[in-house]
C-alpha positions in Angstrom: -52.7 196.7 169.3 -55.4 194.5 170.2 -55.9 190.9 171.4 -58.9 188.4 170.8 -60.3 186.8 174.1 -62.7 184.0 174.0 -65.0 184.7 177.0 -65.3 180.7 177.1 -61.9 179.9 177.9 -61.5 182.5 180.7 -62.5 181.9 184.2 -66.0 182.5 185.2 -66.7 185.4 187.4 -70.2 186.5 189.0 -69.2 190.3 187.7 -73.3 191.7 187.7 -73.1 190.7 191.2 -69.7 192.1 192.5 -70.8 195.4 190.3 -74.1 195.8 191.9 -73.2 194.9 195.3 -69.7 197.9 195.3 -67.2 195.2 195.5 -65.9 196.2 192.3 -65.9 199.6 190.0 -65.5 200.7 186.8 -61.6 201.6 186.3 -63.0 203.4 183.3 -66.0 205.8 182.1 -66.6 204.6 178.9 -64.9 200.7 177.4 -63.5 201.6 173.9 -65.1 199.9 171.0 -62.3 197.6 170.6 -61.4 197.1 174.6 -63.1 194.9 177.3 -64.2 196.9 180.4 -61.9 196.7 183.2 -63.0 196.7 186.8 -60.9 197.7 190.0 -61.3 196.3 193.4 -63.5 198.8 196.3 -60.2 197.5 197.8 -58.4 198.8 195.6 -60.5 202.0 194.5 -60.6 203.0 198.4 -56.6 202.5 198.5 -56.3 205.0 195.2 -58.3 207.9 196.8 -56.4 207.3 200.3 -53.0 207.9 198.7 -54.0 210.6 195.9 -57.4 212.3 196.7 -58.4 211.6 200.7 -58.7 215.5 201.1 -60.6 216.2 197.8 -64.3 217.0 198.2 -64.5 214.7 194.8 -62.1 212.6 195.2 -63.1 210.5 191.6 -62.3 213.6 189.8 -59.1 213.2 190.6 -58.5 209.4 190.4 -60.6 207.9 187.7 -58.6 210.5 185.4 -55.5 208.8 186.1 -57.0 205.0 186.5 -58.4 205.4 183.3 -55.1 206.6 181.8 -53.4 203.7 183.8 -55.8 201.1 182.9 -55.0 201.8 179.2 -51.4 201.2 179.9 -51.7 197.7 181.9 -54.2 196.7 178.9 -51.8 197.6 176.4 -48.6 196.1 178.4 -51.2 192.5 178.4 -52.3 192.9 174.6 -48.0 193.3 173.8 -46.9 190.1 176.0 -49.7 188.0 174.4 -49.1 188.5 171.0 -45.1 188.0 171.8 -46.1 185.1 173.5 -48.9 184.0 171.0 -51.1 183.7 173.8 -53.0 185.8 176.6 -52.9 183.8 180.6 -55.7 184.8 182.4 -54.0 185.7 185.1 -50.8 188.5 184.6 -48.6 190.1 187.2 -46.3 192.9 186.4 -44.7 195.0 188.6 -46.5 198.9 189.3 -46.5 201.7 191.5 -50.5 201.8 191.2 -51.4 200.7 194.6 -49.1 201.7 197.4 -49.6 198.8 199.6 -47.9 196.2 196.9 -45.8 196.7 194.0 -47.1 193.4 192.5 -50.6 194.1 190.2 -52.7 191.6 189.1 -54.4 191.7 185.8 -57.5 189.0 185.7 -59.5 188.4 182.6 -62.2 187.1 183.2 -66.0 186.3 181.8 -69.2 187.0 183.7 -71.0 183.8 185.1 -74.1 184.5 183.5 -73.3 186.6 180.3 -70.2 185.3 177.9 -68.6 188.8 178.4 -64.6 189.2 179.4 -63.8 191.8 181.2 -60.7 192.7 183.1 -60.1 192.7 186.8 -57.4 195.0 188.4 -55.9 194.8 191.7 -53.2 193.3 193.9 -53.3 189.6 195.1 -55.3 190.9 198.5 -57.6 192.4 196.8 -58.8 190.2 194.2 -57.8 186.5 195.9 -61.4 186.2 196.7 -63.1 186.8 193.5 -60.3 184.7 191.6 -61.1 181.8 194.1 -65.0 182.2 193.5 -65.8 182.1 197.2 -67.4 185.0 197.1 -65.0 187.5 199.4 -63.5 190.4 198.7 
């Protein structure tokens, strides 16, 4: 099932910037050809390997396996409520055990400032409230 964005309509994000700086990651190794490539907090990434790798020499072999598998799921939860709703919001909650530290995730789409690309911000209101707001925090 799959959804069109229009990277114009969604709010503008300075994604290059938050990628190159660590305050986001890739949730995902590779986008699929029909997806948008979803990002996850350091926030958030740092809270994943706490609760399921902290004692793992390579902690990312055990959490972007799972991310990846989780990421598909929220996408594909998003793509079913919009076309119920005949719409996507920008800005989804649904209830997850993803993060420990809040059952409540937040699903962002969002476009790059600079290049009309959506992509897909994961994360829990305390991690992303900064980058939603544009002030620049994480």
């Amino acid at each position: 099932m799959s959804v069109m964005l229009d990277p114009s309509t969604l709010p503008s994000v300075n994604i290059l910037g938050l990628a190159q700086s660590g305050a986001i990651l890739r949730a995902e190794r590779e986008t699929p050809p029909d997806g948008i490539p979803a990002f996850v907090t350091k926030a958030g990434w740092d809270e994943l390997i706490t609760a399921h790798a902290d004692n793992h020499a390579a902690p990312h072999l055990i959490v972007l396996p799972a991310l990846e598998k989780a990421v598909t799921r929220i996408l594909a939860h998003a793509a079913e409520a919009a076309q119920n709703e005949g719409k996507t919001a920008p800005v989804i909650s649904l209830e997850s055990d993803l993060f420990p530290s809040n059952p409540t995730l937040i699903l962002a789409f969002v476009r790059d400032e600079t290049h009309p690309v959506a992509c897909a911000l994961i994360g829990t209101a305390d991690h992303l409230v900064g980058m939603l707001r544009g002030d620049g925090s994480v």
